[in-house]
Structure formats: C-alpha cells, structure tokens
SERO-4910 file (N, C-alpha, C, O; in steps of 0.05 Angstrom, whole numbers):
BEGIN
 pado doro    nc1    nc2    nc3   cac1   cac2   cac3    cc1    cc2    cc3    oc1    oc2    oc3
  Unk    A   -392    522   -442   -375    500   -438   -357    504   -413   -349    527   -410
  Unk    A   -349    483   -395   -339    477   -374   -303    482   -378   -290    469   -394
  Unk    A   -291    499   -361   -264    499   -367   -260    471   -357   -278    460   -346
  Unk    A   -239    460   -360   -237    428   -349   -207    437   -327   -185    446   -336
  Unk    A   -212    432   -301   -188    447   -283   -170    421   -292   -176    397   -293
  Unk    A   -143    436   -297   -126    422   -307   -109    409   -283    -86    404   -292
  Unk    A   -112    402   -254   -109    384   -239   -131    360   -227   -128    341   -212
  Unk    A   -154    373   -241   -166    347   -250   -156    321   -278   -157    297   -282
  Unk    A   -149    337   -286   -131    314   -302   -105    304   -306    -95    290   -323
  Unk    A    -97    314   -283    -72    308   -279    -61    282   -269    -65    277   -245
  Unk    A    -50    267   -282    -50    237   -275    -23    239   -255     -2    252   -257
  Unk    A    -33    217   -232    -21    217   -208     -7    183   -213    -16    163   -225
  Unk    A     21    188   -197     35    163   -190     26    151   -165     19    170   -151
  Unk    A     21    131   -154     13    124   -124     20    101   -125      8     86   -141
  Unk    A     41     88   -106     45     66    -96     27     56    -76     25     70    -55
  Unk    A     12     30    -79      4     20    -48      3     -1    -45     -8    -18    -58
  Unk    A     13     -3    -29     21    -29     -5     -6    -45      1    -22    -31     12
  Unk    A    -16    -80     -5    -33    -93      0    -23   -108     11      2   -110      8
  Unk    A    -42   -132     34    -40   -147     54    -59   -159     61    -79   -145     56
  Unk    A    -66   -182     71    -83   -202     79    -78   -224     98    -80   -246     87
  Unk    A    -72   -226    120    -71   -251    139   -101   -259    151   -102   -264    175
  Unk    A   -125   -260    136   -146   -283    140   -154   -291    121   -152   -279     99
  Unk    A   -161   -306    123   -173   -329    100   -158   -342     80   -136   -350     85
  Unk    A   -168   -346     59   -154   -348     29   -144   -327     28   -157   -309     17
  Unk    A   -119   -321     37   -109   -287     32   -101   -283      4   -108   -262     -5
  Unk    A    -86   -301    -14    -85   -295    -48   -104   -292    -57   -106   -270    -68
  Unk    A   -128   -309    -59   -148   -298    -69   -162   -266    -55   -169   -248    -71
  Unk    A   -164   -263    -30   -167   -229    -29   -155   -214    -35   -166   -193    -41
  Unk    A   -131   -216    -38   -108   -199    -48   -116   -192    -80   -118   -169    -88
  Unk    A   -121   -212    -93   -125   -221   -127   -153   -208   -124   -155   -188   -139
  Unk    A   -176   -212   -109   -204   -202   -114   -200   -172   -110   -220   -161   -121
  Unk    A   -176   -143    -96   -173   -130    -82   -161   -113   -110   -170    -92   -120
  Unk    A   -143   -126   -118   -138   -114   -147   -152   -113   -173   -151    -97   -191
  Unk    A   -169   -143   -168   -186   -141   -192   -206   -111   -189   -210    -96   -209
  Unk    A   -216   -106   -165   -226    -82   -160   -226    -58   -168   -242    -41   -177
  Unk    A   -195    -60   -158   -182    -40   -166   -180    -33   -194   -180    -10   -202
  Unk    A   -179    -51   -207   -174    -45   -233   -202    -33   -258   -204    -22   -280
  Unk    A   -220    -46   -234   -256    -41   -249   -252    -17   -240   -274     -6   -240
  Unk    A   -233      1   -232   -243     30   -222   -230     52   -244   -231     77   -243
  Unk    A   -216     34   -267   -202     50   -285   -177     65   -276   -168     88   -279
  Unk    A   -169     40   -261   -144     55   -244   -119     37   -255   -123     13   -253
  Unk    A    -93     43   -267    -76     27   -293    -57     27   -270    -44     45   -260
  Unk    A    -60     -3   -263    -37    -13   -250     -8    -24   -270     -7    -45   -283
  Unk    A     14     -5   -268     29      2   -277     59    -24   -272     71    -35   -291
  Unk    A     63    -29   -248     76    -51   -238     69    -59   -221     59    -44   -205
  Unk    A     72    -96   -214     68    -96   -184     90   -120   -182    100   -135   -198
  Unk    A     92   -117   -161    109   -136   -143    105   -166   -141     83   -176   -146
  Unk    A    131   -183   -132    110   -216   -124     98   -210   -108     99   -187    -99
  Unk    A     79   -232    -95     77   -229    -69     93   -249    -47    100   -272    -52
  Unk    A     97   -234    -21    119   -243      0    102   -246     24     82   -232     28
  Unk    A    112   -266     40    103   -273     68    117   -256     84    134   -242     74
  Unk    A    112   -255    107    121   -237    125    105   -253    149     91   -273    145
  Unk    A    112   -239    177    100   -242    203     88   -227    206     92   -205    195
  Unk    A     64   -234    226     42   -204    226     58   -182    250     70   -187    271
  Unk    A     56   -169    243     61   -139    259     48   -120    273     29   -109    262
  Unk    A     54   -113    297     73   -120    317     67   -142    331     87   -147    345
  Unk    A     45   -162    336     43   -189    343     44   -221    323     27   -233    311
  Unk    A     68   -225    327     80   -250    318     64   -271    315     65   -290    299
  Unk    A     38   -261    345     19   -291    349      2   -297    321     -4   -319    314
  Unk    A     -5   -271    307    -24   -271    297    -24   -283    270      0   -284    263
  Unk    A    -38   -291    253    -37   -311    231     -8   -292    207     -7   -268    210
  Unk    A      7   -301    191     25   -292    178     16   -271    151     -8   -272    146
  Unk    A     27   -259    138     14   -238    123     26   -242     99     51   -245     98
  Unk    A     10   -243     77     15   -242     44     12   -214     39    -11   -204     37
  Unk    A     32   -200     37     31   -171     19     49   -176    -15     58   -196    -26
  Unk    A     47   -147    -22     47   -137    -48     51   -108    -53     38    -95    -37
  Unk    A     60    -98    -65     64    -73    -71     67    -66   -103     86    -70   -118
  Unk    A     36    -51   -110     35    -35   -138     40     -7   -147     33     13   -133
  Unk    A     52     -4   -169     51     29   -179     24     31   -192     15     12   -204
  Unk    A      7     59   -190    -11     59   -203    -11     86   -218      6    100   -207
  Unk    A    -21     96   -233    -31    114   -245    -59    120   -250    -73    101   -259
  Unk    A    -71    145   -245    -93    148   -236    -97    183   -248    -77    192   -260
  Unk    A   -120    200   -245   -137    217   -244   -149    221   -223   -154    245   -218
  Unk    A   -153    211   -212   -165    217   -188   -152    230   -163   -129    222   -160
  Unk    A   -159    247   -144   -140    267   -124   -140    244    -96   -153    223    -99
  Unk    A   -133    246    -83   -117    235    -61   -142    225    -43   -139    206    -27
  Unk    A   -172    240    -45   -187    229    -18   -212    218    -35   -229    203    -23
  Unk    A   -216    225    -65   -230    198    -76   -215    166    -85   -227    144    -87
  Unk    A   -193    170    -90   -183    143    -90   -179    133    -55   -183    110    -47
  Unk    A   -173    152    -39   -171    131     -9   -206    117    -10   -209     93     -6
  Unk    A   -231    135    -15   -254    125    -11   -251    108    -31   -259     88    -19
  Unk    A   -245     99    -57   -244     77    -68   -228     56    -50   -237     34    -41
  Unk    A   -203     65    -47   -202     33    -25   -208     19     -6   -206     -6     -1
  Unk    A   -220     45     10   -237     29     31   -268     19     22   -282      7     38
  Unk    A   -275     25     -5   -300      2    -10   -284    -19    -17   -297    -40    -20
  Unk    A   -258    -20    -22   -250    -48    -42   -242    -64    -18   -251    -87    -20
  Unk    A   -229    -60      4   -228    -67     30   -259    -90     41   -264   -113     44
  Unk    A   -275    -59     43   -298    -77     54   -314    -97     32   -322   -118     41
  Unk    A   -320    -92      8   -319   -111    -18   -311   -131    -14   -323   -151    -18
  Unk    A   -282   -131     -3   -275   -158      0   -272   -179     21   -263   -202     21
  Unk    A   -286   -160     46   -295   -175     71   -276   -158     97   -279   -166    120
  Unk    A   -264   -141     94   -259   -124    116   -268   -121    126   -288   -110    117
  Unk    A   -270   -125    158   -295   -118    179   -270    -89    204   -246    -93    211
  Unk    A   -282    -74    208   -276    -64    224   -264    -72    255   -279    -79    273
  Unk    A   -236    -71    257   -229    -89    285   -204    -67    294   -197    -48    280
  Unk    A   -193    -74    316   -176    -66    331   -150    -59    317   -143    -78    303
  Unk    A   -129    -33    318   -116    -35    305    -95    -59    305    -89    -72    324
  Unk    A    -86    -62    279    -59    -85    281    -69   -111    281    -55   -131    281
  Unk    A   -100   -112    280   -111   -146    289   -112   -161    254   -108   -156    230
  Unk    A   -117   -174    266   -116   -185    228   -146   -184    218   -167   -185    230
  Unk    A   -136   -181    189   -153   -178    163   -155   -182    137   -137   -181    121
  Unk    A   -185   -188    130   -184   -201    104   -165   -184     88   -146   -198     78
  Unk    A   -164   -156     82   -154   -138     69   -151   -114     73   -170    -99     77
  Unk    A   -120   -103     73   -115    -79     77   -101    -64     57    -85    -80     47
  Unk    A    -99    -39     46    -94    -26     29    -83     -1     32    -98     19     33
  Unk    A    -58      2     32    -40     35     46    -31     46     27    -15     33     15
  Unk    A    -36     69     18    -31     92     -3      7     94      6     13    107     26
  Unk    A     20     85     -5     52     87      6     57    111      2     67    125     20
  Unk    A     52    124    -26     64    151    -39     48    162    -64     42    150    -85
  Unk    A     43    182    -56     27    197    -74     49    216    -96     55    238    -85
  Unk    A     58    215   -113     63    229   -130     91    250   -114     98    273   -120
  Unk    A    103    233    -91    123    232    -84    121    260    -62    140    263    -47
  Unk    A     98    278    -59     91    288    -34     92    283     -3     94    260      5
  Unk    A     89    303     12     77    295     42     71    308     34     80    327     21
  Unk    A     35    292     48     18    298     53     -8    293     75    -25    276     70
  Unk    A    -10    310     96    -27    297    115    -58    317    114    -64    341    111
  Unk    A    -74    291    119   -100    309    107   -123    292    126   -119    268    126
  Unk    A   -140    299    139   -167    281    143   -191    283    123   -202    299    108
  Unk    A   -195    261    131   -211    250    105   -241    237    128   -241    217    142
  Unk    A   -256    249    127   -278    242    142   -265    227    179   -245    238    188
  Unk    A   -276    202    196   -258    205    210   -226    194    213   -212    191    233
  Unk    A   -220    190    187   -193    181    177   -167    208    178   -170    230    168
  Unk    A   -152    203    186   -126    213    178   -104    210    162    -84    202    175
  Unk    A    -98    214    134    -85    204    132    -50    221    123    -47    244    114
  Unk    A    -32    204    128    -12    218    122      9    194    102     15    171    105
  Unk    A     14    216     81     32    210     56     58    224     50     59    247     41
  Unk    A     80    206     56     82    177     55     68    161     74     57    178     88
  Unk    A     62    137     82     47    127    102     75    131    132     99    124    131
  Unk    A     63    142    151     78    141    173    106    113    181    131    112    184
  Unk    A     88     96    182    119     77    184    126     56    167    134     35    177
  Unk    A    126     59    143    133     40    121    156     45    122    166     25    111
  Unk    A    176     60    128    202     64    127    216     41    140    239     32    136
  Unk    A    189     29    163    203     16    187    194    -13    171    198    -34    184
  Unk    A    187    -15    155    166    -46    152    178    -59    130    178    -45    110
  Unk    A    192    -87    125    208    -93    108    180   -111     87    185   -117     64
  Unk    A    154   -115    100    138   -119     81    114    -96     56     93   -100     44
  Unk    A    132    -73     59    131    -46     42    150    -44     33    147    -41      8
  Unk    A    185    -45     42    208    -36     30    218    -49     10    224    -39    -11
  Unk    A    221    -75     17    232   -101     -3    208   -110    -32    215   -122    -52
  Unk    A    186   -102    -27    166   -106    -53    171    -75    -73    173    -75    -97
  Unk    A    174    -49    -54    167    -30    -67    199    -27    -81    202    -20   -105
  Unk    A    220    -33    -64    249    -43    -82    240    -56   -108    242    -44   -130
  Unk    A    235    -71   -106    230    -92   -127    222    -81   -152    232    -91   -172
  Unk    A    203    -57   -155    186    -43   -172    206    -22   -173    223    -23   -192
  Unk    A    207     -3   -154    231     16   -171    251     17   -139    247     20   -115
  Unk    A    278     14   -161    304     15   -138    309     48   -140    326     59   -126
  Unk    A    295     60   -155    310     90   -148    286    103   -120    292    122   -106
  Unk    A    261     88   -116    243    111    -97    259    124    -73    274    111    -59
  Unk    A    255    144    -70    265    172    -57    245    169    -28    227    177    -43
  Unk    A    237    167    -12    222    177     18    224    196     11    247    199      3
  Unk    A    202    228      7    202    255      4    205    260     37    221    278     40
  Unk    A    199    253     56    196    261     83    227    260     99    241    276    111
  Unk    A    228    224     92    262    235    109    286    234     91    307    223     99
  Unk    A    282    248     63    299    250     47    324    223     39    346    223     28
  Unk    A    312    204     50    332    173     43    318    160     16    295    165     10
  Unk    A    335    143      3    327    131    -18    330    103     -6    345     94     11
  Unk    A    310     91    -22    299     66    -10    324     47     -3    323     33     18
  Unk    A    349     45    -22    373     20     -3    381     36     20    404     28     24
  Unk    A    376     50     33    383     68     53    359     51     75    368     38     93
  Unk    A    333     53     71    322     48     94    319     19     84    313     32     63
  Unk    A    318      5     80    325    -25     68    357    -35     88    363    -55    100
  Unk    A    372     -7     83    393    -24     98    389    -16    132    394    -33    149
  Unk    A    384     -4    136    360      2    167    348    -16    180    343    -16    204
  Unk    A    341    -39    159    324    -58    178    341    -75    184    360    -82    170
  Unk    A    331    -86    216    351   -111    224    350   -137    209    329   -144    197
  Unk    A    368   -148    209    371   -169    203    354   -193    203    354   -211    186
  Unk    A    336   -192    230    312   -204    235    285   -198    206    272   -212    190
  Unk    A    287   -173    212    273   -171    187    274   -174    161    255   -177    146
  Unk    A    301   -173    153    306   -177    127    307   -213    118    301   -223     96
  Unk    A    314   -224    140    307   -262    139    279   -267    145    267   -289    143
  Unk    A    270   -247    152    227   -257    162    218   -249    143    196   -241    149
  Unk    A    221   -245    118    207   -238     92    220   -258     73    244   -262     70
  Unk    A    189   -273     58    196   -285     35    172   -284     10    148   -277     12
  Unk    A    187   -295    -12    180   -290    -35    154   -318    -29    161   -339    -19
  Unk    A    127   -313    -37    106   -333    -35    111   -351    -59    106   -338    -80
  Unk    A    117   -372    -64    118   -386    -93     99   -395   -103    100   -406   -125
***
C-alpha cells in the first residue's frame, strides 16, 4: 500500500480573479465557473460581478470581472493547467498581451504565499504581480474577505484599496 504524501492532501485556499470583455462576457464568465466547478474544485465565496475599463487601453471594449475563494487539493501548476483549458473551453484564443478576451483567469493567492515558479512557457508569480494596482481585483476580493493580507508587500487589503486613485475607485461598478 501507497503512503498517501500528506501535501497531496492538503487542501489549498486560492483566490482568482475572472474577466471577460468579448462577447456575451456573463455568460463566459458563468460557463468559466461552471467549469471550474466540474473540476471538483468548492468554490467557497464569490463576489458580484463589476464593470470596469479595460486596462491599460481605455479604447478597448469594457470588462466584467469577479473574484472567488476556492478550496482545492490540487498543487499550484495542476490547477494553473486546469485554468488555462477552462480559458480555452471557453473560447480564449491566444492574442497580444492586454488585448481583449473571451476569458481570463489569475490565481490572485495561493494559500497566502509568494510564489514564483515556471510552468511550461508560463511564468507565474503568486500573489499575481500587479493586482495590488488593479481596483478590478481589490474591490471584489474586499468584498469576500476584508481581512486579506498581500504576503509580498505586507499591506492589508484597505491599505492598497486606499492607494488607488480616485479615478479608479469611480471607474468600477457593481453589474446589476
């Protein structure tokens, strides 16, 4: 009989941040989680969803995000490969960074680590590099828990919440 390594079973916290500025973006958003959830992955809380402007170009169609807690078993570079099939599942095509898309999906926080790791030719780093800066990550993942901590630059979330300009904090709304 198989010892069972006891960080294989170790159930993980992971926040991540979803988004969509093409198409029917609620329904990809909604098809993105249903996914998610066929993967036996217990979405724990999630957020409304909020409009925003696309980032860093204004021109580009506007963005419906969301932010969930999840709980999971799985280690950090089989759930990233689960989201990028749920990505392309749902019509993700490969394009330029920042350009718009059916669906995008960012691991915010893993079990409250940094962590930077490559993952085939992916890089990724946890917490996600600039969600600190993005009021369509800060104000959803508020929403779910007002105590989250940033492990990297040691601020708690009304800290970088109160960081963003003003612009940003009026360019985000609740989708009704």
């Amino acid at each position: 009989m198989k010892k069972q390594d006891t960080l294989e079973s170790q159930v993980n916290s992971v926040y991540l941040a979803f988004g969509s500025n093409l198409g029917d973006k609620k329904n990809n958003l909604n098809k993105a989680l249903n996914l998610l959830d066929k993967e036996n992955i217990v979405i724990k809380k999630k957020s409304k969803l909020y409009r925003s402007k696309s980032w860093p170009n204004e021109k580009f169609p506007e963005f419906i995000n969301f932010v969930v807690l999840i709980e999971t078993s799985l280690n950090l570079k089989k759930l990233f490969l689960i989201i990028k099939n749920i990505e392309n599942k749902v019509g993700r095509i490969k394009s330029k960074r920042n350009f718009p898309r059916v669906c995008d999906i960012d691991i915010i926080d893993f079990n409250g680590q940094i962590i930077q790791k490559k993952i085939g030719n992916n890089k990724i780093n946890v917490p996600h590099g600039r969600m600190h800066n993005r009021n369509f990550v800060l104000i959803p993942l508020f929403e779910i828990n007002k105590d989250w901590f940033h492990p990297k630059l040691c601020k708690n979330i009304v800290f970088l919440i109160s960081n963003l300009s003003s612009e940003q904090l009026l360019g985000i709304k609740i989708v009704k």
